[in-house]
Structures are given as structure tokens and as C-alpha cells.
C-alpha positions as a Markdown table, in Angstrom:
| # | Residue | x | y | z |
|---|---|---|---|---|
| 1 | Unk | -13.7 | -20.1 | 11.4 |
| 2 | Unk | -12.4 | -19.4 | 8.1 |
| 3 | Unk | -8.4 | -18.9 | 8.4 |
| 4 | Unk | -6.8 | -15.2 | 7.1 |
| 5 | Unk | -5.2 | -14.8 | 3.9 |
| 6 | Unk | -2.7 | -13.2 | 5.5 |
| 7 | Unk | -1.6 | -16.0 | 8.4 |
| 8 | Unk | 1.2 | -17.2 | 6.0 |
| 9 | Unk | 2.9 | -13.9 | 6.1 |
| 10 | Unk | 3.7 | -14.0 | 10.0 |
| 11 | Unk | 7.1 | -14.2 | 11.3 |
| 12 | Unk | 7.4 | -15.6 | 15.2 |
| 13 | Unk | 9.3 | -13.1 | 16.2 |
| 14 | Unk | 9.3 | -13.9 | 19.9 |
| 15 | Unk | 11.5 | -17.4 | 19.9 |
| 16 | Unk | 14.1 | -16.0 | 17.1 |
| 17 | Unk | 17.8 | -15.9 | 18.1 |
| 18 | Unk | 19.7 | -12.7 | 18.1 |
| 19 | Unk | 20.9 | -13.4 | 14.2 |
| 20 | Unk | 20.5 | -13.1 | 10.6 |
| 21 | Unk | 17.1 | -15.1 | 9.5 |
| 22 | Unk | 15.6 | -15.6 | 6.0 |
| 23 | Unk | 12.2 | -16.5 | 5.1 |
| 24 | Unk | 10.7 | -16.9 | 1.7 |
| 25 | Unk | 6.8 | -15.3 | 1.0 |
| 26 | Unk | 4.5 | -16.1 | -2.5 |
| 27 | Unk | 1.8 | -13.8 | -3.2 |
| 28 | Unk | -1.3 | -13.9 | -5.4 |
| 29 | Unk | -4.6 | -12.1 | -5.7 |
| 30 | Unk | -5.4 | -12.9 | -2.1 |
| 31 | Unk | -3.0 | -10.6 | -1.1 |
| 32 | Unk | -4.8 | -7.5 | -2.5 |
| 33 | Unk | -8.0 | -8.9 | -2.0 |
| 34 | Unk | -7.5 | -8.7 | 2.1 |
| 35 | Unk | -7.1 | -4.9 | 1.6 |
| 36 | Unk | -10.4 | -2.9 | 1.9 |
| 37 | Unk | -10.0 | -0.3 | -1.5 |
| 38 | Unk | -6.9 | -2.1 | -2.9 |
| 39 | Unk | -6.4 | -0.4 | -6.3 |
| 40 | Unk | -4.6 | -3.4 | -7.6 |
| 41 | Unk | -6.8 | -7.0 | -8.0 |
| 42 | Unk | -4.8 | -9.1 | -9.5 |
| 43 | Unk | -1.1 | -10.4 | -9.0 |
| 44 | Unk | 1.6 | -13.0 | -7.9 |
| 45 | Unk | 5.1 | -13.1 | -7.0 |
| 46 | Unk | 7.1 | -13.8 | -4.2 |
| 47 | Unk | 8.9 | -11.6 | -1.5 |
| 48 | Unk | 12.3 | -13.0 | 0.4 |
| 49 | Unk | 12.6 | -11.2 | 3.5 |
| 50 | Unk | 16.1 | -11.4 | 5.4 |
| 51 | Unk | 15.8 | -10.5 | 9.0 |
| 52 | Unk | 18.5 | -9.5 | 11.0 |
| 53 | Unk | 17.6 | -9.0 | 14.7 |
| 54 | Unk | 19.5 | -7.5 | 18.0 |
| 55 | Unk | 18.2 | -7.0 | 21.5 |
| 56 | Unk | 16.8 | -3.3 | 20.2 |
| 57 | Unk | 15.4 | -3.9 | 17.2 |
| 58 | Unk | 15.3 | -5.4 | 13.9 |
| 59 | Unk | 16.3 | -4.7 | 10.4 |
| 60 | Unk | 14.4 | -6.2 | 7.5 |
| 61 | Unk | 15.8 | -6.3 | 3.8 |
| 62 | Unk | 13.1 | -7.1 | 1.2 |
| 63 | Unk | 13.4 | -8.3 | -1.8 |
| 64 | Unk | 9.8 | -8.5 | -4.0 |
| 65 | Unk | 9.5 | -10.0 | -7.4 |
| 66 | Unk | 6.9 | -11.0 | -9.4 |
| 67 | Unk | 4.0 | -9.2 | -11.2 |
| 68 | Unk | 0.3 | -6.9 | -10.8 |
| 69 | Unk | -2.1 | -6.5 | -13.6 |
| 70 | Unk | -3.1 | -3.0 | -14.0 |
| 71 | Unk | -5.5 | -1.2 | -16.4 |
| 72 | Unk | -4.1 | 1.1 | -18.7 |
| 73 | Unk | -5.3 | 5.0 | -18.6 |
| 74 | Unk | -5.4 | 5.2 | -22.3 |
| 75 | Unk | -6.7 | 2.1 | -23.7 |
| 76 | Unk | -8.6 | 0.8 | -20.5 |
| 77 | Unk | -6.7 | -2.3 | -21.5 |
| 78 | Unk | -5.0 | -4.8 | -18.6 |
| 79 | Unk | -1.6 | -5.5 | -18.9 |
| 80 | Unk | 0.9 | -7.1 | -16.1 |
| 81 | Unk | 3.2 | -4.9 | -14.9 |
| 82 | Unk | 6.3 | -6.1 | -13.4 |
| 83 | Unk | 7.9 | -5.6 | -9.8 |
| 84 | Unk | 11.4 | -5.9 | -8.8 |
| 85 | Unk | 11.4 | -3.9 | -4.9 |
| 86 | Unk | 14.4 | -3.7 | -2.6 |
| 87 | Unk | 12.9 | -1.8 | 0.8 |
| 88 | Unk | 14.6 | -1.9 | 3.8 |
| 89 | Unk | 12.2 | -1.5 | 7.3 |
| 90 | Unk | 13.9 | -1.0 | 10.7 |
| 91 | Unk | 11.4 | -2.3 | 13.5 |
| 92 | Unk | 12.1 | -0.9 | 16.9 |
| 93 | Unk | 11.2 | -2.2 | 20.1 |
| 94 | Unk | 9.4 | 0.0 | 22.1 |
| 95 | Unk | 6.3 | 0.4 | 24.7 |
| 96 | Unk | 3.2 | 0.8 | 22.4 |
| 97 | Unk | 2.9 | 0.7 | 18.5 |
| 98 | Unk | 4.2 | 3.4 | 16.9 |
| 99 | Unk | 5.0 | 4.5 | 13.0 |
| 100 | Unk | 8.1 | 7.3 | 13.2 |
| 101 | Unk | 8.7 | 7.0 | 9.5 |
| 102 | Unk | 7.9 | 5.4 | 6.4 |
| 103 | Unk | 10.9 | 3.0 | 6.8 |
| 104 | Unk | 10.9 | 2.9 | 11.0 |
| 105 | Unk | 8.0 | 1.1 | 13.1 |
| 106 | Unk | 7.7 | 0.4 | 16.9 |
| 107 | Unk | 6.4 | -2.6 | 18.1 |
| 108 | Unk | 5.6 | -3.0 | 21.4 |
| 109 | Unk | 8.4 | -5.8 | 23.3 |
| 110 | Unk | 6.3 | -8.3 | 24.0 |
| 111 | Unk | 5.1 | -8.6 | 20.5 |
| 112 | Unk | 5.3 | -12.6 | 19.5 |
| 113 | Unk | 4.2 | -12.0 | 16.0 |
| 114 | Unk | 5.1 | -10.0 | 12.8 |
| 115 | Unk | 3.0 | -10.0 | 9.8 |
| 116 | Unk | 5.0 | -8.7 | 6.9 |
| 117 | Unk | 1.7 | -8.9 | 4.5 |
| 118 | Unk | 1.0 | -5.1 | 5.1 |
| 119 | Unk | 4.3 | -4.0 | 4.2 |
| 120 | Unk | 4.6 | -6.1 | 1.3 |
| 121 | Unk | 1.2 | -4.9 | -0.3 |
| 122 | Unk | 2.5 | -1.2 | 0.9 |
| 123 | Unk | 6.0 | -1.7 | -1.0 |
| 124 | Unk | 4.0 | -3.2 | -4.2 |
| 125 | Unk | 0.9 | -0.2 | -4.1 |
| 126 | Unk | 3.9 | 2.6 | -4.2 |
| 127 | Unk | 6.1 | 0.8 | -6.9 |
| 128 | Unk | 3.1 | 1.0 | -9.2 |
| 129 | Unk | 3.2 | 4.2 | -11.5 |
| 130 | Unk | 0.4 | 7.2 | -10.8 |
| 131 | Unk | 0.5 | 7.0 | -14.8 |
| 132 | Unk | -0.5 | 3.3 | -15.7 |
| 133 | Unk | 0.0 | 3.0 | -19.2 |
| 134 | Unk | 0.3 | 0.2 | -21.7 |
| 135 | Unk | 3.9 | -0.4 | -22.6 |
| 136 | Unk | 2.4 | -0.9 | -26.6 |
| 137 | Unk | 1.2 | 2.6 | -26.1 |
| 138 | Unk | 4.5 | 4.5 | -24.1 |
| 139 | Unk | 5.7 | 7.3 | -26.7 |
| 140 | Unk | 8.9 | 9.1 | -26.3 |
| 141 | Unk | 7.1 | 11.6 | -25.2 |
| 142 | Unk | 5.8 | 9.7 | -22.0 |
| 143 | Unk | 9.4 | 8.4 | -21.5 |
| 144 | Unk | 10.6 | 11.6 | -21.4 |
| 145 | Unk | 8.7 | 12.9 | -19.4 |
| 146 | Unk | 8.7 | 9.6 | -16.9 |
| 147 | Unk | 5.6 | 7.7 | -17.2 |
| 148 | Unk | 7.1 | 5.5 | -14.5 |
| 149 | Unk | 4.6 | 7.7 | -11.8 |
| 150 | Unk | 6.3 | 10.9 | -11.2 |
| 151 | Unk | 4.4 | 14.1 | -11.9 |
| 152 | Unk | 6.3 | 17.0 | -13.8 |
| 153 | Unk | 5.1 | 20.3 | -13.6 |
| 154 | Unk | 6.4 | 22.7 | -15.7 |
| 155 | Unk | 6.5 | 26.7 | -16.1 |
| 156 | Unk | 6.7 | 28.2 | -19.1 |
| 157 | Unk | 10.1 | 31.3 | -19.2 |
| 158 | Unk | 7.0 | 33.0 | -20.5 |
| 159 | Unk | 5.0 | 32.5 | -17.6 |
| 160 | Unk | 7.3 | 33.2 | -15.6 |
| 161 | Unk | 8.2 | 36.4 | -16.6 |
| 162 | Unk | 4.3 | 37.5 | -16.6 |
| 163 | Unk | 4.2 | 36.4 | -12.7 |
| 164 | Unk | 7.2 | 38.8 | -12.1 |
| 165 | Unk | 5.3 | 42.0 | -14.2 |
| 166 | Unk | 2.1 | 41.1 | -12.2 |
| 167 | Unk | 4.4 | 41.2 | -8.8 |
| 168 | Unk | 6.1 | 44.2 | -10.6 |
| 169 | Unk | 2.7 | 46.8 | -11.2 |
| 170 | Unk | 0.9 | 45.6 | -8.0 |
| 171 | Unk | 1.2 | 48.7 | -6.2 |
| 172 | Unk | 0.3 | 47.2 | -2.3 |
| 173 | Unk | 3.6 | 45.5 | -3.0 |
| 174 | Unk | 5.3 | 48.8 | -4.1 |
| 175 | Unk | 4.2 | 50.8 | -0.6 |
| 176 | Unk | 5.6 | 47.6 | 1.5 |
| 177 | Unk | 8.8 | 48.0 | -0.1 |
| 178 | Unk | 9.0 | 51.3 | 1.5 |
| 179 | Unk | 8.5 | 50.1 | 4.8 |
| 180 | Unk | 11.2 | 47.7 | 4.1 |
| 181 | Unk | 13.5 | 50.3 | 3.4 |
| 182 | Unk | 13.3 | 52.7 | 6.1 |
């Protein structure tokens, strides 16, 4: 039976004293390559996870460095981006598996293992930008306008002012107003 690529990221949970515990993850193509769809192939780095756990739950500090090559939008050219994360995950104990938030899990108490690997890859997949471009081809105009992933949409004063007209002449809105008003 072939061993997972993802048995060196487990944490034995179950024997750990009520403290503060480090432990010290390195992370290659294997990583991504264990995820069905992954949109990154290629990477390495390491992740240092410091644990701190009580009798209700635990709190886990991540700290992921290293590097993912990407393909750039523009050029179709690979190029490694770089990844310095700091995440913090509160784990709950609790009945049954449950996901409350993006930063608070439930694991059920009798839970002797934690794999960290799907958090890791998770933390890495939302660091890298929506907009992957080369950093030989980032303009002013792409740093302006944060090529680092987030989306701007605009509206034009001119556009603006047409949506009010349009509000303005449509006469269904006109005859509601009265009802409104009386």
C-alpha cells in the first residue's frame, strides 16, 4: 500500500499536553498534486505551525513561507510567485465535524489525528492573486489598480447619473411614489 503524501502533515493530537507546541512542515509539488483540480502544480516552502491547546479547543498560528509557480495571464509565461501567510485557525472540540467559519472548525473529541495539509494548501490557493501576472509585465496601471487579486469595479459619475434619469422618467416608479405619500 503506497503511503499518502499527506501522512507527514499529521499532528497527534490526542497524547499532546495542555500547552504551547511547535511543529515544523516542508512542502513541494506533492502537496498540490494530492488535491483533485489544484490550480497550482508546482511549489515548495515550508509552514511552522505553533499549537496552543486547552481542554476546549485549540488555536493554531501559521506561519507559510516559500514559493508556487504560476502562469502568467498575459504572456502565458511561468514565473514563481512568492508566499509569506500568517493565518490563525481555532479548532473546537465538539460532537461531529463541523466548519462554522473560515477560521473556526469542530472536530469531534475523540479525534487522535490532525492533518494540517488541507489548511495549508487552502491558506496558499487564497494567497495567490485572481490576476496572475508576470512581475516583468506589472504596469502602474495594474499596481494601481491591485493586481495582487482584488477585483475593482468601477462606475463611471456619468453612468451614474444616466441610472438616476432612467429611475427618474420611468413612470411605474412615479405612480408608487404616490402610494408612498398618502
Amino acid at each position: 500500500m503506497a503511503k499518502s503524501p499527506l501522512k507527514p502533515f499529521e499532528i497527534e493530537i490526542q497524547g499532546l499536553s495542555l500547552d504551547q507546541h511547535s511543529f515544523d512542515f516542508s512542502f513541494d509539488n506533492q502537496l498540490f498534486e494530492a488535491f483533485e483540480g489544484s490550480l497550482i502544480e508546482k511549489g515548495k516552502g515550508s509552514a511552522h505551525v505553533e499549537l496552543l491547546k486547552s481542554e476546549t479547543m485549540m488555536t493554531l498560528s501559521f506561519e507559510v513561507e516559500g514559493s508556487v509557480e504560476l502562469i502568467c495571464d498575459r504572456s502565458l509565461r511561468p514565473f514563481d510567485y512568492e508566499l509569506d501567510i500568517r493565518q490563525e485557525l481555532i479548532i473546537k472540540f465538539g460532537d461531529e465535524f463541523a466548519e462554522l467559519d473560515d477560521d473556526i472548525v469542530v472536530i469531534p473529541r475523540e479525534t487522535q489525528y490532525l492533518n494540517v495539509a488541507q489548511y495549508i494548501y487552502e491558506f496558499i490557493s487564497v494567497d495567490v492573486p485572481m490576476k496572475k501576472l508576470h512581475p516583468e509585465l506589472v504596469t502602474e496601471e495594474d499596481e494601481d489598480y491591485g493586481v495582487e487579486g482584488s477585483l475593482i469595479y468601477q462606475t463611471s459619475a456619468e453612468q451614474e447619473q444616466d441610472d438616476d434619469t432612467e429611475e427618474n422618467v420611468d413612470p411605474r416608479w412615479e405612480a408608487l411614489k404616490k402610494f408612498r405619500n398618502n
